[in-house]
C-alpha positions in Angstrom: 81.4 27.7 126.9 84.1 28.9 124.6 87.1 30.4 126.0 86.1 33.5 124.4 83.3 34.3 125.6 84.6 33.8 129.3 82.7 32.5 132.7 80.5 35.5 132.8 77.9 35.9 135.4 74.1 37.0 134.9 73.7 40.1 134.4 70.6 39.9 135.9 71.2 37.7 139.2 75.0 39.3 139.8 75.7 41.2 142.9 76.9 44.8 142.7 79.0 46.4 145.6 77.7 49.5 146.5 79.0 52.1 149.3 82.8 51.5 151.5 82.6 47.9 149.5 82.6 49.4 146.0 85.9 51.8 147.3 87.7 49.3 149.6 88.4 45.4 147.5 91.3 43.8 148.4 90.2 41.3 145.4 91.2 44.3 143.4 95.0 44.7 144.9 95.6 41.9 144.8 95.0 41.6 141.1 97.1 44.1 140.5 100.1 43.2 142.3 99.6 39.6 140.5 99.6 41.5 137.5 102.4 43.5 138.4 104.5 40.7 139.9 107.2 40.4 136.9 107.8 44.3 136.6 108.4 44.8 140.2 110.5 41.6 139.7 112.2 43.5 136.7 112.4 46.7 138.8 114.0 45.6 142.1 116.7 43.7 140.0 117.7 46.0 137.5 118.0 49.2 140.2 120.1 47.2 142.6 122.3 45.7 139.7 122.7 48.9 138.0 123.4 50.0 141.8 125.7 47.9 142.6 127.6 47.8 139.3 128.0 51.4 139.3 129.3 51.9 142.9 131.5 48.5 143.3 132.7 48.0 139.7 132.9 51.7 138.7 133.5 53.1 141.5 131.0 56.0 142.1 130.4 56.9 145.5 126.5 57.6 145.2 125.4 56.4 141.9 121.6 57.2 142.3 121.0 57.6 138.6 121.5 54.2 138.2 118.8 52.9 140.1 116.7 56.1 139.4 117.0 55.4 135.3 116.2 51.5 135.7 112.9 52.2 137.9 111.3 55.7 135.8 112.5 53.3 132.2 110.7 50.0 133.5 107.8 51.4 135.2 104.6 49.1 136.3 102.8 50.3 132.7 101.8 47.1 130.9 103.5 48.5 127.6 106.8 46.8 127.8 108.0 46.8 124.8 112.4 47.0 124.5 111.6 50.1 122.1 109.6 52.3 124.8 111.8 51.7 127.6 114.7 52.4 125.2 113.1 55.8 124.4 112.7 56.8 127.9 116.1 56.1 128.9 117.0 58.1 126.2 114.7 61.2 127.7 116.0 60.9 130.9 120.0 60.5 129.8 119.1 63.7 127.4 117.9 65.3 131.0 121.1 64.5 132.4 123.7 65.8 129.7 121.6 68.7 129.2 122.3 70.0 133.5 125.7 68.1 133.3 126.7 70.8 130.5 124.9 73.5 132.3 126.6 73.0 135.3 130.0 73.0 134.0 129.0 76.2 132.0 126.8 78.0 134.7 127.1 76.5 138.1 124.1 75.6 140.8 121.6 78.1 141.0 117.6 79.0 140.9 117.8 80.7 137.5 120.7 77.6 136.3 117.9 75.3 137.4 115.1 77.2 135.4 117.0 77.5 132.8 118.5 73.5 132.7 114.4 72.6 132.9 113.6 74.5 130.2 116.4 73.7 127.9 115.8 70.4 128.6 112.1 70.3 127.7 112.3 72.3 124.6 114.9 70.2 123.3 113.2 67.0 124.3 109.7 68.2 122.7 111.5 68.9 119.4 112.8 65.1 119.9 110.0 64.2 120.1 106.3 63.7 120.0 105.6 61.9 123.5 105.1 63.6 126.1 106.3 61.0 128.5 109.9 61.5 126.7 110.0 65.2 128.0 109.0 64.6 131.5 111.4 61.9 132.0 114.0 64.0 131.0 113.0 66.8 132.7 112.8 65.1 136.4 116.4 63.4 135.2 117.1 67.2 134.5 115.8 68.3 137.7 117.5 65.5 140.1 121.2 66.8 138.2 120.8 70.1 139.3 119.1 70.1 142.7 121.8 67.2 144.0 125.0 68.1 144.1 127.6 65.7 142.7 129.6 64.3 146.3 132.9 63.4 144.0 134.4 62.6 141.0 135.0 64.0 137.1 132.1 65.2 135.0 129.3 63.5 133.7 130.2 60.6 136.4 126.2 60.8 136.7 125.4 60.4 132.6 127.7 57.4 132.6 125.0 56.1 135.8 122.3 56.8 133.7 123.8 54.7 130.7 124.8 52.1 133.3 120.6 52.3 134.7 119.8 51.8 130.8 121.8 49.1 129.8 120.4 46.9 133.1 116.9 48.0 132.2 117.3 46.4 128.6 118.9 43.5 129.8 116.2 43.0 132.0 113.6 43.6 130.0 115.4 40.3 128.1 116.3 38.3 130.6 113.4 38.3 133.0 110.8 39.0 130.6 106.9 39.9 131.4 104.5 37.8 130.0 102.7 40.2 127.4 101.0 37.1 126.1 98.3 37.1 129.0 97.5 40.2 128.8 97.2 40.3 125.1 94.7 37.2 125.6 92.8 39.3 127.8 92.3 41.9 125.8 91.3 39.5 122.9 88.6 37.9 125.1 87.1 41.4 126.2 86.6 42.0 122.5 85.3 39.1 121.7 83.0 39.7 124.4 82.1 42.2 123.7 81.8 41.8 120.0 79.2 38.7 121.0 77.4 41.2 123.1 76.5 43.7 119.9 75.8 40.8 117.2 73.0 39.7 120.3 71.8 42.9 120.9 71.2 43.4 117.0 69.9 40.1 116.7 67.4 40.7 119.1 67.0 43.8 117.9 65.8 42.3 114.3 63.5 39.8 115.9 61.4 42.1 117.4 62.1 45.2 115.2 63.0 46.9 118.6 64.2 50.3 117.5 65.8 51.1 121.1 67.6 47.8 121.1 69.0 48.3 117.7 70.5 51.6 118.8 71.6 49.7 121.7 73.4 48.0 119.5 74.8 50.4 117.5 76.3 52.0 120.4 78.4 48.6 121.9 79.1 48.5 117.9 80.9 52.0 118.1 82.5 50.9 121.4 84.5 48.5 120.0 87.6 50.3 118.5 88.8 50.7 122.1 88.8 47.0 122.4 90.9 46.4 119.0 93.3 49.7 120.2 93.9 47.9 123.0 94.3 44.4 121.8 96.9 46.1 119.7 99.1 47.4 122.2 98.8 44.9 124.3 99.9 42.3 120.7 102.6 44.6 120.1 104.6 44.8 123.2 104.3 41.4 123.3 105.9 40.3 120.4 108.3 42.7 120.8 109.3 40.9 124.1 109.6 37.7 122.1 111.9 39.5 119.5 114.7 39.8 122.0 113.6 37.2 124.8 115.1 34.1 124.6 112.7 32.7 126.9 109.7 33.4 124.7 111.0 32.8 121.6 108.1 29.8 121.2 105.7 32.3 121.1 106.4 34.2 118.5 104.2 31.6 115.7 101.6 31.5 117.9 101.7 35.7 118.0 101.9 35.7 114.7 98.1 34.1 114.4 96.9 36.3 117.0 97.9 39.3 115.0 96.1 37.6 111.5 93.2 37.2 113.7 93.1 40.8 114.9 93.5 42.3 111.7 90.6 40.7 110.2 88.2 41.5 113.7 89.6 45.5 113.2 87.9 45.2 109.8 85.1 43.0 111.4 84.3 45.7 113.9 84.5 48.0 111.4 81.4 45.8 109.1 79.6 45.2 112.1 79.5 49.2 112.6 77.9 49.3 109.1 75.3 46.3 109.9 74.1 47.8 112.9 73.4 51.3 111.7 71.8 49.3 108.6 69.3 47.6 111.3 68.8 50.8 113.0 67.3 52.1 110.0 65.4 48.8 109.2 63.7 48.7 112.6 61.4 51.6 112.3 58.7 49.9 110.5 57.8 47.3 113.2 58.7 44.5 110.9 60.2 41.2 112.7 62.9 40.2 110.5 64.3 36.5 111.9 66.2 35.1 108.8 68.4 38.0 109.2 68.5 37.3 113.3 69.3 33.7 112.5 72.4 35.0 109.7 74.0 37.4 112.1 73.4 34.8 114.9 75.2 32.4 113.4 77.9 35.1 111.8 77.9 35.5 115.8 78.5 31.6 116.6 81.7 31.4 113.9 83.1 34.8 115.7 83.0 33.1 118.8 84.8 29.9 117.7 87.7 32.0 116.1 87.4 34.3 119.8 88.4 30.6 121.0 91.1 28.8 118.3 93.2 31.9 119.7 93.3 29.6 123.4 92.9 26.4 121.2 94.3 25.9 117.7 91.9 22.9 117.2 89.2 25.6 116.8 90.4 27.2 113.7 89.6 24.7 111.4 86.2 24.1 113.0 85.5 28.1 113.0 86.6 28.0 109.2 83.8 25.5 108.5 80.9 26.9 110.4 81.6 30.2 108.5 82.0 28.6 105.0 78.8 26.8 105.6 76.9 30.4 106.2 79.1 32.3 103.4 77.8 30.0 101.0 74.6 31.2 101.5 74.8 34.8 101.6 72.4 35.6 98.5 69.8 38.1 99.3 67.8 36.7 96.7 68.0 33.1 97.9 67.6 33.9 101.6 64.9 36.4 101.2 63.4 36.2 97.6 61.1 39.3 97.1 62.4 41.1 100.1 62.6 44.9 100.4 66.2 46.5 99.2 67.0 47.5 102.7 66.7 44.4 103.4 68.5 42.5 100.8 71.4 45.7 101.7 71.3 44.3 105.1 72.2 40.9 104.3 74.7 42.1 101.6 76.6 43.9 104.5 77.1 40.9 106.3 78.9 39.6 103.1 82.2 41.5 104.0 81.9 40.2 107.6 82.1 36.6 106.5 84.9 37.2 104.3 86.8 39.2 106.9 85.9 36.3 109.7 87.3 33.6 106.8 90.7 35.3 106.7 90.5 35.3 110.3 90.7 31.5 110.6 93.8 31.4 108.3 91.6 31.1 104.5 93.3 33.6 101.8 91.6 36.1 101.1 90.7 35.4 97.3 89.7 32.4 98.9 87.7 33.8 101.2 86.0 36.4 98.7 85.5 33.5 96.2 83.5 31.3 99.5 80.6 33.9 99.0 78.3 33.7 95.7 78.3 36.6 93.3 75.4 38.9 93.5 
């Protein structure tokens, strides 16, 4: 079994937890909290270096913006990318200015504090567009004005919030969470699941099973979510490997991932248009296996470039299986005198073998120029 497709277990034969067992898994915390190991590594070292550079280096008595910037910046959120926790510090130290100003102007107060909150989120929301930007500033905002500043000269607490922002950065450099697994994760639920529609349509054709084929149709539509978060997850990680020293390897080998998910977003996107094609096809209670056999073995080379992203080796060997069924996508030659739905349904699956073909690395006049003309 392919790396892709994953250890699986029947469907059929696999247990299901049901009542206190469903609510209470330990399996499932600790997953999490191996999951979560290198944030809350990031976290507790940032927020006591921020902590301790700010109170022994600078000076400050109490610098609890320090470590309250470096915990709200990191956070436990798989999306670590430099740029996002940049932006939040930015909310929060726009929180902080924002009371600092208010409370040189104003004082301490119930309407100051109102009035500092509100400020504060207007301004942020103008900013800008995420919403998570104007909450962080607005607790930041909210902290400034409810605790009272023990000692020292003004904005002493915007220069702890700069000090909290700087460590987070540095950390997310230095001690860097491995984005990589969980972008490989993400890559094999789609993948998965992408092997789990081109079955159900296959099946679907061989038996003209109208319910199966809308079956199909509906995993088919499912799939964006899989590519959005493949995405993310690809993004934030080479944008650890930007500034990481430590994963500056991976960058080449993120590079292919992110060919390979551009061609399965326009992948997903044929196999959308197949399976609404075999939808319509199946309401004649005609069995149609060459066209099973095609998209099963359109299915095949998906799953082989689903595993050349665990095993380079793959990619060549993906390229070829594909090639071997491009070169055969003629409706005519494959089904000589068939009906023009059908001959549409195998010319759909033309633009899935081309996209799958630029997936394994092939160019994509290349790849257009691997499928006879019709």
């Amino acid at each position: 079994m392919s790396p892709a497709s994953g250890d699986r277990p029947d469907p059929v034969t696999a247990s299901i937890p049901v009542g206190w067992r469903a609510r209470i898994d330990p399996g499932r915390g600790l997953r999490r909290v191996r999951d979560s190991g290198t944030a809350i590594v990031q976290i507790v070292v940032a927020s006591t270096a921020a902590y301790t550079f700010a109170h022994y280096v600078l000076g400050h008595p109490v610098p609890l913006l320090a470590a309250t910037v470096t915990v709200s910046s990191l956070g436990l959120v798989r999306d670590a990318r430099p740029r996002r926790v940049l932006e939040t510090v930015l909310g929060m130290l726009l929180g902080i200015l924002v009371s600092e100003l208010l409370l040189i102007v104003a004082g301490t107060g119930w309407w100051q504090l109102a009035l500092a909150l509100g400020l504060t989120l207007v301004v942020a929301r103008f900013l800008s567009p995420q919403a998570s930007f104007a909450i962080a500033a607005a607790i930041q905002s909210l902290i400034v004005m409810v605790i009272p500043m023990t000692a020292g000269a003004p904005f002493v607490r915007l220069v702890d919030g700069i000090v909290g922002g700087v460590f987070a950065l540095l950390v997310t450099a230095l001690i860097p969470r491995s984005a990589r697994k969980a972008e490989l994760r993400d890559a094999g639920a789609l993948f998965r699941d992408v092997a789990g529609t081109a079955a159900a349509l296959g099946q679907a054709l061989r038996r003209s099973d109208r319910l199966r084929a809308e079956r199909g149709l509906e995993k088919a539509r499912a799939l964006q979510s899989r590519v959005d978060d493949w995405r993310e997850a690809l993004d934030s990680a080479l944008a650890i490997a930007k500034i990481s020293p430590f994963l500056r390897r991976q960058r080449g080998e993120l590079g292919r991932h992110a060919r390979v998910l551009a061609a399965m977003d326009l992948a997903t996107r044929n196999l959308r248009v197949i399976a609404r094609r075999v939808v319509y096809l199946c309401d004649d209670d005609t069995p149609r296996p060459v066209a099973a056999d095609v998209l099963g073995e359109l299915a095949r080379g998906i799953d082989l470039v689903g595993g050349s992203l665990h095993d380079i080796s793959l990619e060549p060997v993906a390229r070829a299986t594909i090639l071997s069924i491009a070169a055969h996508l003629d409706p005519r030659e494959l089904m000589p005198g068939a009906s023009l739905g059908d001959q549409n349904l195998l010319a759909a699956m033309r633009p899935l073998a081309v996209d799958l073909l630029v997936g394994t690395g092939m160019a994509q006049e290349d790849a257009r120029a691997a499928v006879p003309r019709i």
